[in-house]
C-alpha positions as CSV (number, residue, x, y, z in Angstrom):
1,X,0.0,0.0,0.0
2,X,1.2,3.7,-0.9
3,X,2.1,6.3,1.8
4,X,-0.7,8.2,0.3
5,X,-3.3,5.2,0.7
6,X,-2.5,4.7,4.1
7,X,-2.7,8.6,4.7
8,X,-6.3,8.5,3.2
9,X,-8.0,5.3,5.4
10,X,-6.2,6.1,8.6
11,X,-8.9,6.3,10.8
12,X,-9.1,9.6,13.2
13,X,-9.7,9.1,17.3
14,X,-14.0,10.6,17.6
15,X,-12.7,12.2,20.6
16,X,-10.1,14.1,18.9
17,X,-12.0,15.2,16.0
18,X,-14.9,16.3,18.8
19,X,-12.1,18.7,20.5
20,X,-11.0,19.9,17.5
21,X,-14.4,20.7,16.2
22,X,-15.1,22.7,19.6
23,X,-11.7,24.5,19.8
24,X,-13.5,27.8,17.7
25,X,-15.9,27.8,20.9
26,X,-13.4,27.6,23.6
27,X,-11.6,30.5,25.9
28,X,-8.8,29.1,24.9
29,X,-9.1,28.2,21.3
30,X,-7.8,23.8,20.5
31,X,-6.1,23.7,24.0
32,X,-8.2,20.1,24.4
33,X,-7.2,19.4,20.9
34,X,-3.5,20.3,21.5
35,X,-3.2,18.3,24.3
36,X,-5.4,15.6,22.7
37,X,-3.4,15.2,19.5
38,X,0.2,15.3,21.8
39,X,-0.9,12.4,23.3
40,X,-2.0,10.7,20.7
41,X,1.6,11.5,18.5
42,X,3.0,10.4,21.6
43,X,5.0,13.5,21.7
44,X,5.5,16.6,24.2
45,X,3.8,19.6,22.9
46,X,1.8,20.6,20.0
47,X,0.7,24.3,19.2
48,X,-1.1,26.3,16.4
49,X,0.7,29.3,14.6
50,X,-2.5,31.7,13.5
51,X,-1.9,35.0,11.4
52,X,-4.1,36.7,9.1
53,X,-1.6,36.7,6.5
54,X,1.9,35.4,5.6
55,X,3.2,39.3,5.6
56,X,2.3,41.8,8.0
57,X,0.5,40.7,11.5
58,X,3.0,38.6,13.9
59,X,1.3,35.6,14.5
60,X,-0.3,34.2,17.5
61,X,1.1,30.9,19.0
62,X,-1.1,28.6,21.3
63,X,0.3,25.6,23.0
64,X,-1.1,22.6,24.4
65,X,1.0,23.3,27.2
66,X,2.8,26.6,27.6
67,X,6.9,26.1,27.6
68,X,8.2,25.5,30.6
69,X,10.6,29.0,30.4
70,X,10.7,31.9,33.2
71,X,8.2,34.7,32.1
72,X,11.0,37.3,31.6
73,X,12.7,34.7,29.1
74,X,9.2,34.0,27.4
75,X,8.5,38.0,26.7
76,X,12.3,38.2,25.5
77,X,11.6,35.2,22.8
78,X,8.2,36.4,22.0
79,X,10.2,40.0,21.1
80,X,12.7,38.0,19.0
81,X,10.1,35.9,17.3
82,X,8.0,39.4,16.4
83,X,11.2,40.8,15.2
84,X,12.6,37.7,13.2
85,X,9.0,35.9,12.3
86,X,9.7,36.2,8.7
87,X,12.8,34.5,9.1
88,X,10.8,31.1,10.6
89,X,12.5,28.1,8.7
90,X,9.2,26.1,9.2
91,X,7.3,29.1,8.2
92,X,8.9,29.7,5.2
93,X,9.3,26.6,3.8
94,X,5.8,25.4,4.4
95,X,4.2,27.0,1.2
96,X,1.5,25.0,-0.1
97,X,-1.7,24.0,2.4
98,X,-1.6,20.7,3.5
99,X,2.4,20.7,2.7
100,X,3.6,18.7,6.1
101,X,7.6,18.6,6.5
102,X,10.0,17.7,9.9
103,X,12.3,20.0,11.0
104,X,15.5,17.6,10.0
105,X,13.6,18.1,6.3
106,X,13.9,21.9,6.1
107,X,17.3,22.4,8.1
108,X,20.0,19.3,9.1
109,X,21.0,19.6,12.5
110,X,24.5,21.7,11.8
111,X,22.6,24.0,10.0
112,X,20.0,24.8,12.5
113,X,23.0,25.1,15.4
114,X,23.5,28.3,12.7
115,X,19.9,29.6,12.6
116,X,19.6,33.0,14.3
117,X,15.5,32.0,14.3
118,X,16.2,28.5,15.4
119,X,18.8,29.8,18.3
120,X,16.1,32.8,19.9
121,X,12.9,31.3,19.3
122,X,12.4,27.5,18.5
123,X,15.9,26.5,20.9
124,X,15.2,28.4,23.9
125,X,11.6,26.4,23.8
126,X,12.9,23.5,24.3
127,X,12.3,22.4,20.1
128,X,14.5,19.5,19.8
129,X,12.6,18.0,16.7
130,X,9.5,19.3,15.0
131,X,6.7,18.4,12.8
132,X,4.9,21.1,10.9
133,X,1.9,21.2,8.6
134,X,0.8,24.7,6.9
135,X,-3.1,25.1,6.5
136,X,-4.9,28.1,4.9
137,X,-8.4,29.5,5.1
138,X,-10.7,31.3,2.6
139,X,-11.5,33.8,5.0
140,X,-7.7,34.9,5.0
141,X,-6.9,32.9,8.2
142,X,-3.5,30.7,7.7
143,X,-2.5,28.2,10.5
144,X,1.2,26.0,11.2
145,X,0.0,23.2,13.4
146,X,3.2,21.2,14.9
147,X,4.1,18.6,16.8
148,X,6.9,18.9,19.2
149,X,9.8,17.0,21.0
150,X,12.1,18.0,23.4
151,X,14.7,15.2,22.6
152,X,17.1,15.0,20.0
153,X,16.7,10.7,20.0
154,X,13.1,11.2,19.2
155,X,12.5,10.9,15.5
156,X,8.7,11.8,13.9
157,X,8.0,9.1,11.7
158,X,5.5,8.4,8.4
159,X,3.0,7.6,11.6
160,X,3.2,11.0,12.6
161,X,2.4,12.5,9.0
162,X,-0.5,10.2,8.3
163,X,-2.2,11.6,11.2
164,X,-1.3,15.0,10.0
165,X,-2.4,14.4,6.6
166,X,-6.2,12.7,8.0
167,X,-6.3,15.9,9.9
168,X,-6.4,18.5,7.3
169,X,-9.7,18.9,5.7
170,X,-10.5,19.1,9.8
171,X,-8.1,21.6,10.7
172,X,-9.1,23.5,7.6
173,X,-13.1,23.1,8.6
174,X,-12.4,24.0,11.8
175,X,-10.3,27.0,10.9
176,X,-13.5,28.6,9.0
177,X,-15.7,27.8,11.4
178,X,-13.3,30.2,13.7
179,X,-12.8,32.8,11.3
180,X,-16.7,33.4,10.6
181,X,-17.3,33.5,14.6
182,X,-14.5,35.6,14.8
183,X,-16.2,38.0,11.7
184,X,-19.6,37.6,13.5
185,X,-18.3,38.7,17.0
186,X,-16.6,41.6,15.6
187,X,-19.3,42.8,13.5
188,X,-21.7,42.5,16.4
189,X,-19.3,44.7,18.8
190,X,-19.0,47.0,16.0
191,X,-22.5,47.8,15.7
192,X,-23.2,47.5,19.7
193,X,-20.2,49.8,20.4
194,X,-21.3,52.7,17.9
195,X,-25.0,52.4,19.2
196,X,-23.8,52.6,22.9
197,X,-23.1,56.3,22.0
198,X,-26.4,56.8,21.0
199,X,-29.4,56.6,23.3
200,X,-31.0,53.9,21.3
201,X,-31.8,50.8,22.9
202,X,-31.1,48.3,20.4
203,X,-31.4,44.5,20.4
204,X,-29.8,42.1,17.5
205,X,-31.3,38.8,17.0
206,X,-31.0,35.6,15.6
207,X,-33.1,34.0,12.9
208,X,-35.4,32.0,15.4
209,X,-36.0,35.6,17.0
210,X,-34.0,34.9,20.3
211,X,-31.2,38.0,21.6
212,X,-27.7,37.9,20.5
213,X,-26.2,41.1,21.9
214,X,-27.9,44.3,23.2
215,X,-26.3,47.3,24.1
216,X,-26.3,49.5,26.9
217,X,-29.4,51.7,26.8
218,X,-31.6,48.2,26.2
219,X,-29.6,46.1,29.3
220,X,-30.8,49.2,30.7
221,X,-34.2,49.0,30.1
222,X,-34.8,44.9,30.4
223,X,-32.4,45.5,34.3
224,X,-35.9,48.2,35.2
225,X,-38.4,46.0,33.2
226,X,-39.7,48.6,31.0
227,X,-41.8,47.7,28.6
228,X,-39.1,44.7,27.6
229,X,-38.3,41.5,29.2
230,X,-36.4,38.1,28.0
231,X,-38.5,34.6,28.1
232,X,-35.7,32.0,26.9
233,X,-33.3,34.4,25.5
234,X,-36.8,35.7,23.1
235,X,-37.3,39.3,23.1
236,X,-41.3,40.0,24.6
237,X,-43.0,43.6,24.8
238,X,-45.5,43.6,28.1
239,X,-48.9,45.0,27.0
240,X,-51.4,43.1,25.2
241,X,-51.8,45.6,22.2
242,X,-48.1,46.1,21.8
243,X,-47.4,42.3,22.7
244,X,-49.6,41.4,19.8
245,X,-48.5,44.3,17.5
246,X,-44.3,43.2,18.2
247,X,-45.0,40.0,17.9
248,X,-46.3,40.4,14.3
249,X,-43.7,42.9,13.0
250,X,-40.7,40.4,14.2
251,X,-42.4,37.2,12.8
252,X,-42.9,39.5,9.2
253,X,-38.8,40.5,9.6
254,X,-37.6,37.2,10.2
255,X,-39.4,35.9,7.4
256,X,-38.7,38.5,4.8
257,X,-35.5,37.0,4.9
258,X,-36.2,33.7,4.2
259,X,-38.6,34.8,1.0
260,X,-36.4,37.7,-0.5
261,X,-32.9,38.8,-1.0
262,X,-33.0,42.4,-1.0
263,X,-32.8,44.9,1.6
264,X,-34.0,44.5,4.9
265,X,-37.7,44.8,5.8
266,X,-38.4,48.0,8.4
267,X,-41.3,48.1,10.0
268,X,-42.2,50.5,13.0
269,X,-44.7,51.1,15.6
270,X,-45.7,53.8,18.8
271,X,-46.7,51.5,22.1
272,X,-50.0,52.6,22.5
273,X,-50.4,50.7,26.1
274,X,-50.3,53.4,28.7
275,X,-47.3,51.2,30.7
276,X,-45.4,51.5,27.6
277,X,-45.7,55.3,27.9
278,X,-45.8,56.5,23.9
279,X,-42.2,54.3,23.7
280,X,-41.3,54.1,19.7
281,X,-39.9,50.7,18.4
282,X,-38.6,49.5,14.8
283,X,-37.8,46.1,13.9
284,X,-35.1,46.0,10.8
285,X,-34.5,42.8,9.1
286,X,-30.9,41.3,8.0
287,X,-30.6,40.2,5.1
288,X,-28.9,36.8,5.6
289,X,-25.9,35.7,3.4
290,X,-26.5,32.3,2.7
291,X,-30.0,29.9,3.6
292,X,-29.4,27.6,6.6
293,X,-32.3,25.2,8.5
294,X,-31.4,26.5,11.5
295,X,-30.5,30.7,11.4
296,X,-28.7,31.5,14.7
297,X,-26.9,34.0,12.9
298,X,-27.9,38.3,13.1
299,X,-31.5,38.5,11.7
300,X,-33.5,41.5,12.9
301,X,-32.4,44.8,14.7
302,X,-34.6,46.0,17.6
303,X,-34.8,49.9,18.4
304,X,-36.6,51.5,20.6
305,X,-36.5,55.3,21.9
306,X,-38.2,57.0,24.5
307,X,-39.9,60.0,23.3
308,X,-37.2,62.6,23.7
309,X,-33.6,60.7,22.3
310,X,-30.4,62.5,23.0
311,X,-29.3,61.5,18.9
312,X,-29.0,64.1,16.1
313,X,-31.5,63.4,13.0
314,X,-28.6,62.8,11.0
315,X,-27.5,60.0,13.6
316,X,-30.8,58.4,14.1
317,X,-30.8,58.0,10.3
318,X,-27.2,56.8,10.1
319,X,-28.2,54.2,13.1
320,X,-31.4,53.0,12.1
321,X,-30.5,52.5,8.5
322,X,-26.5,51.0,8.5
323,X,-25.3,54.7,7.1
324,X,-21.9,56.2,7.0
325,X,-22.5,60.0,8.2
326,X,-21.6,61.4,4.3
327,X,-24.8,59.3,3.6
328,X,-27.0,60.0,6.4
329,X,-26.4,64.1,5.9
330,X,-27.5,63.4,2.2
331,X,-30.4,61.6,3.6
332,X,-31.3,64.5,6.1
333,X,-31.0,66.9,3.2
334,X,-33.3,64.5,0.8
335,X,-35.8,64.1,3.4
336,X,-35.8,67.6,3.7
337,X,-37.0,68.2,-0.3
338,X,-33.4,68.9,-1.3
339,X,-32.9,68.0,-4.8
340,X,-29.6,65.9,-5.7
341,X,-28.5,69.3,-7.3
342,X,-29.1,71.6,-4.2
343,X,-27.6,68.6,-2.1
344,X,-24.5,68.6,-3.8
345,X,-24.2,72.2,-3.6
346,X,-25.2,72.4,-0.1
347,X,-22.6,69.6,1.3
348,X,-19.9,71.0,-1.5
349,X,-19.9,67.3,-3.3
350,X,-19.8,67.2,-7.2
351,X,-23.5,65.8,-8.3
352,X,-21.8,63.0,-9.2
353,X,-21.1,62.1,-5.7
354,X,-24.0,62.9,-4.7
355,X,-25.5,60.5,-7.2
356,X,-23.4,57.6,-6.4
357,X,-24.2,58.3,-2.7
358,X,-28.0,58.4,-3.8
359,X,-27.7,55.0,-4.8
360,X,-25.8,53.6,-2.1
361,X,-28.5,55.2,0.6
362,X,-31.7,53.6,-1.5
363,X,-29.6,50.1,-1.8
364,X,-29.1,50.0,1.7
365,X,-32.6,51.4,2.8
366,X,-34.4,49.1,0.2
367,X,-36.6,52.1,-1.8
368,X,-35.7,53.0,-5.5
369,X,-37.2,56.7,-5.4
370,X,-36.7,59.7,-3.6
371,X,-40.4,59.4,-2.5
372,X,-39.9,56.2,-1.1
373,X,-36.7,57.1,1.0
374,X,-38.6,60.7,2.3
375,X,-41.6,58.2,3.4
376,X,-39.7,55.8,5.2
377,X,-37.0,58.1,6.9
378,X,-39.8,60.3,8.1
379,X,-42.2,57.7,9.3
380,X,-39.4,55.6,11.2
381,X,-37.8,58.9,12.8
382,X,-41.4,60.1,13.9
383,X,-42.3,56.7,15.3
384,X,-38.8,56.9,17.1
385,X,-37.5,60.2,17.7
């Protein structure tokens, strides 16, 4: 049987497949799985090398079990690996994802007793012998995972690369499964951070209409139970009229986005239950990027403003609608009965600026005329502002 047949049947420990598969989830991201798949190579360490790129950004190392090296020493070789990364045999000679090469393949042993990397970094770490393969992302993400001995005697063998080899597509799973939660997270805090300036209380949910992240103003309001409360992470408006009246918007949101693929739907509301005390809410779809049985990812943005906000028009707009502020002041001006013309002139834009800011404000909003955008922007504002 050929090296590559045996790489391609060797079967793969559940367990260690399970930890891999949960290392995107963890605090520590594959510590389980490094410590899973050094026991199972039989050797001392393993770690993953993550970077965005193979130019720029130092990467980030994590160990199945950090190297037994004073602190001081460990911020002195972290320095020197910043400061020499591009200079990482194993780095640079893994090219190709899924490539998997020993140390003794890239560097013999005289050769490495030469290496300036090999000397401040891999040396001081204990790295005796090594075993390295590279894996790469869509999403931009590239990964070294390595397996590690302290001893010169112990020798990685075609055992050792077999297991490496069954564990790619995984790793490379795995890896994407990280970088969109990583995306998600960041995209999340994004929007949460710039609404925390604001006095918006805003909630982001999922597809199956339970909350994701809210922001301050809202933790606010669910902590003094106004008009808001949580039932199993689901998002509930006390009143029976507004109850109803939520209820119906949010199920109509959620499933715009299963029957369309344009722009959000945006539908809003005044409480009219006397404990809800005039309180203004709009319910913004997300449009998803891709269909999925079970939609745990952003699907509907929940504002809601008490009748005198602290925002500016021009940041309500910009907030409500996912604008930049060059756009929302166009759309202030627009909703206003400026023409494209007068618009240009009063912001000092060429018209045909103005015009290809136009269009980005009615793509993202989801109207195709003027009229449309006046409507909506005026409506939602009035209901919430």
């Amino acid at each position: 049987m050929t090296a590559r047949a045996k790489t391609e049947t060797m079967a793969l420990d559940p367990e260690l497949l399970a930890t891999l598969y949960r290392g995107p989830i963890e605090l520590e991201p594959w510590r389980a799985f490094l410590r899973a798949l050094a026991e199972t190579a039989g050797c001392d360490n393993a770690a993953i090398s993550l970077q965005l790129s193979r130019k720029g950004l130092a990467s980030v190392t994590l160990w199945a079990e950090p190297p037994a090296v004073d602190p001081e020493v460990a911020r002195t070789i972290h320095s020197r690996q910043a400061a020499l990364g591009d200079l990482d045999p194993m780095s640079n000679a893994l090219k190709r994802t899924g490539e998997i090469l020993l140390l003794e393949e890239v560097a013999p042993r005289e050769g490495l007793e030469r290496d300036e990397f090999y000397l401040e970094v891999m040396k001081p770490y204990g790295i005796a012998q090594a075993l390295g393969m590279y894996v790469a992302e869509p999403g931009g993400i590239e990964c070294n995972l390595g397996l590690v001995s302290h001893s010169e005697s112990f020798r990685f063998t075609a055992r050792h690369k077999a297991l490496m080899a069954a564990l790619r597509p995984h790793v490379q799973i795995a890896l994407e499964l990280f970088s969109r939660i990583q995306r998600d997270e960041s995209q999340i805090g994004v929007l949460t951070s710039t609404l925390d300036r604001l006095t918006i209380a805003t909630f982001i949910l999922d597809g199956r209409g339970r909350v994701l992240r809210m922001n301050k103003a809202a933790e606010a309001k669910i902590d003094r139970g106004e008009t808001f409360r949580l039932a199993d992470r689901h998002l509930a408006v006390g009143g029976r009229t507004d109850s109803r009246k939520f209820e119906r918007i949010l199920k109509e949101a959620l499933l715009s986005r299963i029957e369309s693929t344009g722009a959000g739907l945006v539908r809003a509301f005044r409480c009219a239950d006397p404990a809800n005390e005039g309180l203004g809410i709009l319910v913004r779809a997300i449009e998803r990027e891709r269909a999925a049985p079970i939609d745990a990812s952003p699907g509907a943005i929940v504002y809601a403003t008490d009748p005198a906000p602290g925002a500016t028009f021009e940041q309500l707009i910009a907030a409500l609608f996912d604008l930049s502020p060059s756009e929302a002041g166009l759309a202030a001006l627009l909703t206003q009965g400026f023409s494209l013309t007068e618009a240009a002139e009063e912001l000092g834009l060429t018209e045909s600026t103005v015009r290809s800011y136009s269009k980005r404000i009615f793509a993202k909003v989801g109207v195709s005329r003027q009229t449309e955008l006046v409507r909506l922007i005026l409506r939602s504002v009035a209901i919430l502002g």
